[in-house]
C-alpha positions in Angstrom: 25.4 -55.4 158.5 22.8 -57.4 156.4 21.1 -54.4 155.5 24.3 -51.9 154.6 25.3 -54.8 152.0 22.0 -55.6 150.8 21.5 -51.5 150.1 25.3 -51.5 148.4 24.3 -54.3 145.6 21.0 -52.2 145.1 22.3 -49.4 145.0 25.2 -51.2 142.3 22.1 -52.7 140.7 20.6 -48.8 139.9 24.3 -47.7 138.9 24.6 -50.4 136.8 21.1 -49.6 134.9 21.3 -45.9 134.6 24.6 -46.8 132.8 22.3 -49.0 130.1 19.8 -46.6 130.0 22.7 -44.0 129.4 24.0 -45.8 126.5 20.7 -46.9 125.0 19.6 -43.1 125.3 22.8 -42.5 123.1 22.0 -44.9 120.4 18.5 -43.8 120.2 20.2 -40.4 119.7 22.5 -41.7 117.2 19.7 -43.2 115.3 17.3 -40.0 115.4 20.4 -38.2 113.9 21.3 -40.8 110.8 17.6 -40.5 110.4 17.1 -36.8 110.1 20.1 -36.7 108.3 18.5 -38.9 105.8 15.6 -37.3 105.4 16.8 -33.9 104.8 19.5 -35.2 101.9 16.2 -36.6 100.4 14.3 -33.2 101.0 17.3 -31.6 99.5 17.5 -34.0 96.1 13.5 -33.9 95.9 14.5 -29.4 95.6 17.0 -30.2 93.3 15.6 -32.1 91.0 12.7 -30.4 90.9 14.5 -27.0 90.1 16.8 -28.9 87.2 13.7 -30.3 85.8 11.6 -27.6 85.4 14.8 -25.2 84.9 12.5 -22.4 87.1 12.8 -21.6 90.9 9.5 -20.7 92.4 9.5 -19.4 96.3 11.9 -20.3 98.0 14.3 -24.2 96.7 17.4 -25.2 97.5 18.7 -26.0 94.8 22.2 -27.0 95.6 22.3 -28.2 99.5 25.1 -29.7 100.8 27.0 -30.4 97.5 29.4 -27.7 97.2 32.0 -28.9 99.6 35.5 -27.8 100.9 38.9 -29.5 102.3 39.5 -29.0 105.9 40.5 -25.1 106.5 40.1 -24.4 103.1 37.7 -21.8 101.0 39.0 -22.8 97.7 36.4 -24.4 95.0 37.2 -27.9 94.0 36.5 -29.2 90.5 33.8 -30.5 91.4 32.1 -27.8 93.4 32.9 -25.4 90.3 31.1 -28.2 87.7 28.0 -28.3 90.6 28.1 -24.1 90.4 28.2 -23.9 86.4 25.4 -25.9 86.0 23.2 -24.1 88.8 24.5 -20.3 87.1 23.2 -21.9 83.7 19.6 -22.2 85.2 20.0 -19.0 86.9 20.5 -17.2 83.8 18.7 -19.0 81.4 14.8 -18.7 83.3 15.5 -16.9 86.7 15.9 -12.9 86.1 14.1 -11.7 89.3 15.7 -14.2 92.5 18.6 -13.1 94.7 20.9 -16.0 95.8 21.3 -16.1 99.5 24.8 -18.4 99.4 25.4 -19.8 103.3 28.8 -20.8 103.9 29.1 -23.6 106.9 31.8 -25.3 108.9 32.5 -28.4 110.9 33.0 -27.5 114.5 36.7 -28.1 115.3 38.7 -25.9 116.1 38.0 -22.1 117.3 34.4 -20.9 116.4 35.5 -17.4 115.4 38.4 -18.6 113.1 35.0 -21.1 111.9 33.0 -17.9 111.3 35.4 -16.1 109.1 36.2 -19.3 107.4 32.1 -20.2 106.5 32.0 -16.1 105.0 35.1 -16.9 103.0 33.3 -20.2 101.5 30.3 -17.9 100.7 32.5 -15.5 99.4 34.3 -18.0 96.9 31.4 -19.3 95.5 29.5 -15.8 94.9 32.7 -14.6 93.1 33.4 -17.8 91.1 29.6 -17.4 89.8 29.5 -13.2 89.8 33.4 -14.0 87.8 33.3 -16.6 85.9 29.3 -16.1 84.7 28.4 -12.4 84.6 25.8 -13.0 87.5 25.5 -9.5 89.1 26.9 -8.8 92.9 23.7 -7.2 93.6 21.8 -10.9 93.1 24.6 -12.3 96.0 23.8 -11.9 99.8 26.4 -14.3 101.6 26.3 -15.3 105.3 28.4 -17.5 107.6 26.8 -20.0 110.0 30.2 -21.4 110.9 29.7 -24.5 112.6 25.9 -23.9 114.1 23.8 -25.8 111.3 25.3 -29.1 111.3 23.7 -31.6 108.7 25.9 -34.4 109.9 27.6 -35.9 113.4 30.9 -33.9 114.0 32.4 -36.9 115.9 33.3 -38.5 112.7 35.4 -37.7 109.7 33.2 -38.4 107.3 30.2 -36.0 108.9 32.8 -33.1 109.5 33.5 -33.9 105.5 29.9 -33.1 104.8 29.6 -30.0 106.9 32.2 -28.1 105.2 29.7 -26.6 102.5 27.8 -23.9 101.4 24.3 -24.2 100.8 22.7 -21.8 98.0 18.8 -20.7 99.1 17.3 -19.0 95.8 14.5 -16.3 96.6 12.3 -15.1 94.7 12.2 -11.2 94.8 
C-alpha cells in the first residue's frame, strides 16, 4: 500500500511539472513571437526609409509593410491608408518607371478562411484601384494576391495583433 501511494504523489509530482514546463514552453513562445515581431517592423522601417530617402527602389523593398490597414470585415481605405498610398504613388512616379507593384492583401484569422481569402483580394484590389484611380499608375504595373490569414505579423489571440494583420503589404519589383 506504501508503494501504490508513494508512485501516486510521484506520479502527481511529474503531472505537476509537465504542467510548468507546459506553461514556460508557452511564454518562451510568446516571447520568440513579440521578438520576431519586433524585428521584422524594424526590417520593414529600415525598407522604408531607405526607399523615401533615396526616392528609388532597387531589387526587391517593401516599401510600405504593414501600414495600410483595414477595420474588421472591411476592404475600404481609411484616411490614413489613402495619405500612406499618395505618398508611396508620388515616388512611384517620380523615379520608378520600370517596377511592377505586387500589392498582398492579408487577414486576421477569425472567422471562415475562404470568406478571409476573398476579403485579403478585395484589400489588394482597393488599394491597386485607389492608386491606378486616383494617380494614373497603369493596371498593367498591379499584380494583387490574397494570403488571407496565412502570413500573420502579429498574435491573433489579441485585438490589438488581429488589428495589425488586417493589411496589405506592397512588394516593389524591379522588372
Amino acid at each position: 500500500m506504501a508503494e501504490l501511494t508513494a508512485l501516486r504523489d510521484r506520479s502527481e509530482e511529474s503531472r505537476l511539472q509537465v504542467e510548468q514546463l507546459a506553461e514556460a514552453d508557452a511564454g518562451i513562445a510568446e516571447s520568440v513571437t513579440g521578438a520576431s515581431a519586433v524585428v521584422r517592423d524594424a526590417g520593414a522601417g529600415a525598407d522604408r526609409a531607405t526607399g523615401l530617402a533615396t526616392g528609388t527602389f532597387s531589387g526587391e523593398i517593401r516599401l510600405v509593410d504593414d501600414s495600410v490597414r483595414f477595420s474588421e470585415g472591411s476592404s475600404e481605405l481609411t484616411s490614413e491608408a489613402a495619405g500612406l498610398l499618395d505618398a508611396f504613388a508620388a515616388q512611384l512616379l517620380v523615379r520608378n518607371e520600370d517596377v511592377v507593384v505586387e500589392v498582398h492583401g492579408h487577414t486576421d484569422s477569425t472567422g471562415d478562411k475562404a470568406r478571409n481569402q476573398l476579403l485579403g483580394l478585395a484589400r489588394a484590389e482597393s488599394v491597386w484601384r485607389y492608386l491606378s484611380q486616383r494617380h494614373g499608375i497603369p493596371t498593367a504595373r498591379f499584380e494583387t494576391t490574397s494570403l488571407g490569414p496565412s502570413a500573420p505579423i502579429a498574435d491573433n489571440r489579441s485585438p490589438e495583433g488581429r488589428a495589425r494583420n488586417r493589411r496589405v503589404t506592397l512588394v516593389v519589383r524591379c522588372r
